[in-house]
C-alpha positions as CSV (number, residue, x, y, z in Angstrom):
1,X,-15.9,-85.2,-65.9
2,X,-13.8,-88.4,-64.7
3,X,-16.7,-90.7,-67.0
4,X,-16.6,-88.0,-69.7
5,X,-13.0,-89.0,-69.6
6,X,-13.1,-92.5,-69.7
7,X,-15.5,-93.1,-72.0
8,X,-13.4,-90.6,-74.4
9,X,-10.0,-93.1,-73.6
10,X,-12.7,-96.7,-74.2
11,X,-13.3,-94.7,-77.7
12,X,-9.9,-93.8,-78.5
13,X,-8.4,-97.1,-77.9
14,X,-10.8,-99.6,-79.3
15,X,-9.8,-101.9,-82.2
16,X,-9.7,-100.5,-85.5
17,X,-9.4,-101.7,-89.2
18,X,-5.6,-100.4,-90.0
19,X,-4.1,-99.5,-93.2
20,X,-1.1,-98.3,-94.3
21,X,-0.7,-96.8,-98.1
22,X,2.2,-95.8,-99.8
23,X,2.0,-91.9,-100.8
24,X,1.9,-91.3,-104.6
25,X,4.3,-87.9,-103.9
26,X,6.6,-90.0,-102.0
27,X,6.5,-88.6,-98.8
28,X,6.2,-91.6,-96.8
29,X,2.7,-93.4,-95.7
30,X,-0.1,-92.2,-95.1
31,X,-2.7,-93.7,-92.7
32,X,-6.1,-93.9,-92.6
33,X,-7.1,-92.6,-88.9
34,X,-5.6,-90.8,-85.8
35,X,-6.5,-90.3,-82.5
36,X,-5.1,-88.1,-79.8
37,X,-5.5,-86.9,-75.9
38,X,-5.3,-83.0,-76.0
39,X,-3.9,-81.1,-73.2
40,X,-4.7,-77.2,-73.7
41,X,-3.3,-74.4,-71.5
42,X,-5.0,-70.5,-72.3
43,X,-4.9,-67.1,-71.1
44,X,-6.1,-66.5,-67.9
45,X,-5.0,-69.2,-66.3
46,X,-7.3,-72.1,-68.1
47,X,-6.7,-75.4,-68.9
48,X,-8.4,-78.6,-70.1
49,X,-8.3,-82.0,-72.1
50,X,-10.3,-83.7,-74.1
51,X,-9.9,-85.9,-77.0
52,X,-9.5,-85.6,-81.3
53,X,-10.4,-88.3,-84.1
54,X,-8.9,-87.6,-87.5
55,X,-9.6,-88.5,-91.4
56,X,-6.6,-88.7,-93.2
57,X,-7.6,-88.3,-96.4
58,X,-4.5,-87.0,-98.3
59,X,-1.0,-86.9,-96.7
60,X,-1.3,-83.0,-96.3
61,X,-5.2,-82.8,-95.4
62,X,-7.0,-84.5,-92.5
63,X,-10.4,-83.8,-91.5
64,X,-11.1,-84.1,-88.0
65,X,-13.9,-84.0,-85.0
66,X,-13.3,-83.3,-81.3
67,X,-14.0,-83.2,-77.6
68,X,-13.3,-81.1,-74.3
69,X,-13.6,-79.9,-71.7
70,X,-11.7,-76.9,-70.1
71,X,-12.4,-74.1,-67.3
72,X,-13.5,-70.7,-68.7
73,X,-12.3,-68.1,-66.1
74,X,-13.0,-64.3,-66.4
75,X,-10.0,-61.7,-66.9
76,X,-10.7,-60.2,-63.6
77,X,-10.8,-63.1,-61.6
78,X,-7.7,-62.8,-58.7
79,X,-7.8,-64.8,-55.5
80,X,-7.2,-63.5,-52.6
81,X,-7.2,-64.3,-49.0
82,X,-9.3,-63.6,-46.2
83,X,-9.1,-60.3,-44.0
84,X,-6.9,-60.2,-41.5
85,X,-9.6,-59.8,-38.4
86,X,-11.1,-63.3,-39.3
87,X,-8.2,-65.1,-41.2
88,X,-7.6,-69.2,-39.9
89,X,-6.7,-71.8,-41.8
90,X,-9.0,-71.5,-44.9
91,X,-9.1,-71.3,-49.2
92,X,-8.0,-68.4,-50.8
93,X,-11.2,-67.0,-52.6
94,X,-12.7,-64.6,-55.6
95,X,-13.7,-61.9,-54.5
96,X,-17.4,-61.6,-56.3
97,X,-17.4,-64.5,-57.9
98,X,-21.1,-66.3,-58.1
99,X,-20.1,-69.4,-60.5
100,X,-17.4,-71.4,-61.9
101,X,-18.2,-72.1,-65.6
102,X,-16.7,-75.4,-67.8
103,X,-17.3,-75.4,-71.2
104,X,-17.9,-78.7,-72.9
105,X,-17.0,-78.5,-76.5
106,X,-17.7,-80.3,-79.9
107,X,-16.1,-79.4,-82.8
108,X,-15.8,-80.5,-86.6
109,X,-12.5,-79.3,-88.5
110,X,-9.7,-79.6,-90.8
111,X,-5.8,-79.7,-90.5
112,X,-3.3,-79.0,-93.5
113,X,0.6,-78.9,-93.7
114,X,2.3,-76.2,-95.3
115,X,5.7,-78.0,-95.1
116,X,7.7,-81.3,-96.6
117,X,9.7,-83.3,-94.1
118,X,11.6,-86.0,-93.7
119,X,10.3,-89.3,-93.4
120,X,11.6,-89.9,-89.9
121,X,13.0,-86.4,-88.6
122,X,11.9,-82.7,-88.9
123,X,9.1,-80.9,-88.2
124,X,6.1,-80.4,-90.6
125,X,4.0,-77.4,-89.9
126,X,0.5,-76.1,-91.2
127,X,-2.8,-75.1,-89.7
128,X,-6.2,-76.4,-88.4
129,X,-9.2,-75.0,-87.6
130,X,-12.7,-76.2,-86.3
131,X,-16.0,-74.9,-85.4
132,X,-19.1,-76.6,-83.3
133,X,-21.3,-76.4,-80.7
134,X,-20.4,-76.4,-76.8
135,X,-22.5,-76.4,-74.1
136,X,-21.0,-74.0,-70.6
137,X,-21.8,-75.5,-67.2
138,X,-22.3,-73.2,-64.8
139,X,-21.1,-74.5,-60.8
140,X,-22.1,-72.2,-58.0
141,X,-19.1,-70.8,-56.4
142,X,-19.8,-71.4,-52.8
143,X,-17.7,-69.6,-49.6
144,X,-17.1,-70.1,-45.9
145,X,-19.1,-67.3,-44.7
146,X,-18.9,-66.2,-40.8
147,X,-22.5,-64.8,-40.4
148,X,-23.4,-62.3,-37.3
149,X,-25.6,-64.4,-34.7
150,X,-27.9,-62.9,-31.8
151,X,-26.8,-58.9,-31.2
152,X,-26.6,-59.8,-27.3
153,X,-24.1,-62.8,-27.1
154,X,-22.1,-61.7,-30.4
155,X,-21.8,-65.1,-31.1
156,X,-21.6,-65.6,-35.2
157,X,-21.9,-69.0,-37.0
158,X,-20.2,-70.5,-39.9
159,X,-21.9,-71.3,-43.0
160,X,-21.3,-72.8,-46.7
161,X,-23.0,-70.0,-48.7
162,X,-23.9,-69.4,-52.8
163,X,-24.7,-66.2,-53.6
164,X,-28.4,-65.1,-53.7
165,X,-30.0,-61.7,-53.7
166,X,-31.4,-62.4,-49.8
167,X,-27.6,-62.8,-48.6
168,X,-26.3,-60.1,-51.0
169,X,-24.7,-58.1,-47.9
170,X,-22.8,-61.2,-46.4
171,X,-21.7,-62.4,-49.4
172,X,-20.0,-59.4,-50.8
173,X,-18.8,-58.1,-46.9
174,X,-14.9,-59.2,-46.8
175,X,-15.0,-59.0,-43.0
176,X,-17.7,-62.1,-43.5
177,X,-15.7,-64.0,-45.6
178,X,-13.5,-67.1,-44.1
179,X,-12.7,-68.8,-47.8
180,X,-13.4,-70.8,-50.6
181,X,-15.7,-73.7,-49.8
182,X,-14.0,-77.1,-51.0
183,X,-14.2,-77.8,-55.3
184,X,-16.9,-80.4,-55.0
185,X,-19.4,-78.2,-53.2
186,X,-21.8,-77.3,-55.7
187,X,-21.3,-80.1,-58.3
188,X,-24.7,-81.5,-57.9
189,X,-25.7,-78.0,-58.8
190,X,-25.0,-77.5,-62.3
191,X,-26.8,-75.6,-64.8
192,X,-26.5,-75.5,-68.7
193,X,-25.7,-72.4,-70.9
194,X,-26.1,-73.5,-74.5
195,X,-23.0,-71.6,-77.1
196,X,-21.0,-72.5,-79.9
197,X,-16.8,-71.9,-80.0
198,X,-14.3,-72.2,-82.7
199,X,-10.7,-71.7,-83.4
200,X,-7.9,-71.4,-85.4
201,X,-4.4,-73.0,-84.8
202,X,-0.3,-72.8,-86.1
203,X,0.2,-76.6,-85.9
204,X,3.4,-77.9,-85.6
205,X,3.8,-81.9,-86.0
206,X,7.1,-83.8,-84.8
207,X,5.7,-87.1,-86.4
208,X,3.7,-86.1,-89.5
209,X,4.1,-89.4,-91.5
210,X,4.6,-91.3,-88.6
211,X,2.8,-93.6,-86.2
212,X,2.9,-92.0,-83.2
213,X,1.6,-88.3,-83.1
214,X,3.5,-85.7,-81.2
215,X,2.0,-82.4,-81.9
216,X,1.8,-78.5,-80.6
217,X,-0.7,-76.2,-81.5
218,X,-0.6,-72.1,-80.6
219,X,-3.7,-70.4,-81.5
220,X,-6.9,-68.4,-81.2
221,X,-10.6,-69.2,-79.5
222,X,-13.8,-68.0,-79.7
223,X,-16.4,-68.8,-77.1
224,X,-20.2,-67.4,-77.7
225,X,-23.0,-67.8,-75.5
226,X,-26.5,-67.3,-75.6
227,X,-26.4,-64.7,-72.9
228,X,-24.3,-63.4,-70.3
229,X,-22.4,-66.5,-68.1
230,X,-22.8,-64.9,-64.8
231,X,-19.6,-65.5,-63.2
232,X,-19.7,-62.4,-60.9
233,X,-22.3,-61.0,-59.4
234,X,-23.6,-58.0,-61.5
235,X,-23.9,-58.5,-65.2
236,X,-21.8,-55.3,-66.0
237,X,-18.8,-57.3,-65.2
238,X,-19.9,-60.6,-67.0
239,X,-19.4,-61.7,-70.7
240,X,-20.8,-63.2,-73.4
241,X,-18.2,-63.5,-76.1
242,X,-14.6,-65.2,-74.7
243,X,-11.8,-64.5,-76.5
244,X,-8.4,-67.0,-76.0
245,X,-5.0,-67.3,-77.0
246,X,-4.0,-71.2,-75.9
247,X,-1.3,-74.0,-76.0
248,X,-2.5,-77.4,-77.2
249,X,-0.4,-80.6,-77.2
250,X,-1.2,-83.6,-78.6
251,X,-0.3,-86.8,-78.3
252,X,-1.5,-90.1,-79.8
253,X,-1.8,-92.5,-82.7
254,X,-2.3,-93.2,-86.3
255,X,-4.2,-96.0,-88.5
């Protein structure tokens, strides 16, 4: 993720032809390119970045094409802490939980304003929309088990555990669990579940016609995969349509 990121910010940032045109309507200038840095908030506690390159091609209409990355968590996903009889100093956990899954999306699009504005103050307002393909990566979600040792000596030992159908028992026995194993644990683990997302947004722009972009977007997501993402363990709580409501807000530069 942290070279997704800088390769997206080495893109966004390299020199560019510039051109400024004087709108026909009179409603300012109208540029050729933008590019912004996306931070996005949705239900269920999710968040992410990425990054979005713009056409202009009328003052009102820009085409556009992006890339992100966000956490995709499940509805019933609540952290909670370890039972009392074994509680130290240790990560609150998910109860169930058998993978983290990040989605990693591309999408092509368009935006339109609805709305005139001034040149240098007011808001103009319209929608956007984009569909593409995305690709989910599934992370194992590892905990700090305390496994029973020999019956004689009732001495246990401490583990990092994923779940797997020969520790079912353990893994799901709360009296077992210590916590959450550390974020990173697991990373070299990841495994691809192909999809495809899209959404629609109510975009709000504080800089329409100007260079800088200062933009919010409040709207809907779709998330399909090609089967189940097996967050928990038991496919009768896991899912293979997401739906979203998010916050999006953008902020970069025109060209």
């Amino acid at each position: 993720m942290v070279r997704l990121l800088s390769l997206l910010l080495l893109i966004a940032f390299l020199p560019k032809g510039r051109a400024q045109v004087a709108n026909q309507e009179g409603y300012g200038f109208v540029y050729n390119r933008e590019t912004t840095f996306n931070f996005r908030l949705a239900t269920n506690r999710s968040f992410g970045f990425g990054m979005e390159w713009g056409k202009l091609r009328t003052y009102d209409k820009t085409k556009t094409f992006s890339l992100s990355i966000s956490e995709m968590r499940h509805p019933k996903e609540q952290k909670q802490n370890a039972a009392p009889s074994v509680r130290r100093s240790s990560r609150p956990f998910v109860y169930g939980k058998r993978n983290s899954l990040f989605v990693l999306r591309s999408g092509w699009g368009k935006k339109r304003y609805f709305s005139e504005k001034a040149k240098q103050k007011g808001v103009a307002v319209g929608m956007s929309y984009s569909i593409g393909p995305s690709i989910g990566l599934l992370k194992p979600y590892y905990l700090i088990l305390n496994l029973r040792g020999d019956p004689s000596t009732g001495v246990g030992r401490t583990t990092l555990a994923k779940y797997s159908e020969e520790i079912h028992d353990s893994f799901m026995d709360n009296t077992l669990i210590l916590g959450a194993a550390p974020f990173t644990k697991g990373l070299g683990e990841l495994s691809v579940l192909p999809g495809g997302s899209g959404q629609i947004a109510y975009h709000m722009d504080w800089g329409a016609y100007d260079e800088m972009v200062k933009a919010l977007e409040i709207g809907f997501s779709v998330d399909v995969f090609a089967r189940r993402a097996p967050i928990f363990v038991g496919d009768e709580q896991n899912r293979q349509v997401f739906f979203n409501f998010f916050l999006n807000l953008q902020f970069g530069k025109r060209k």
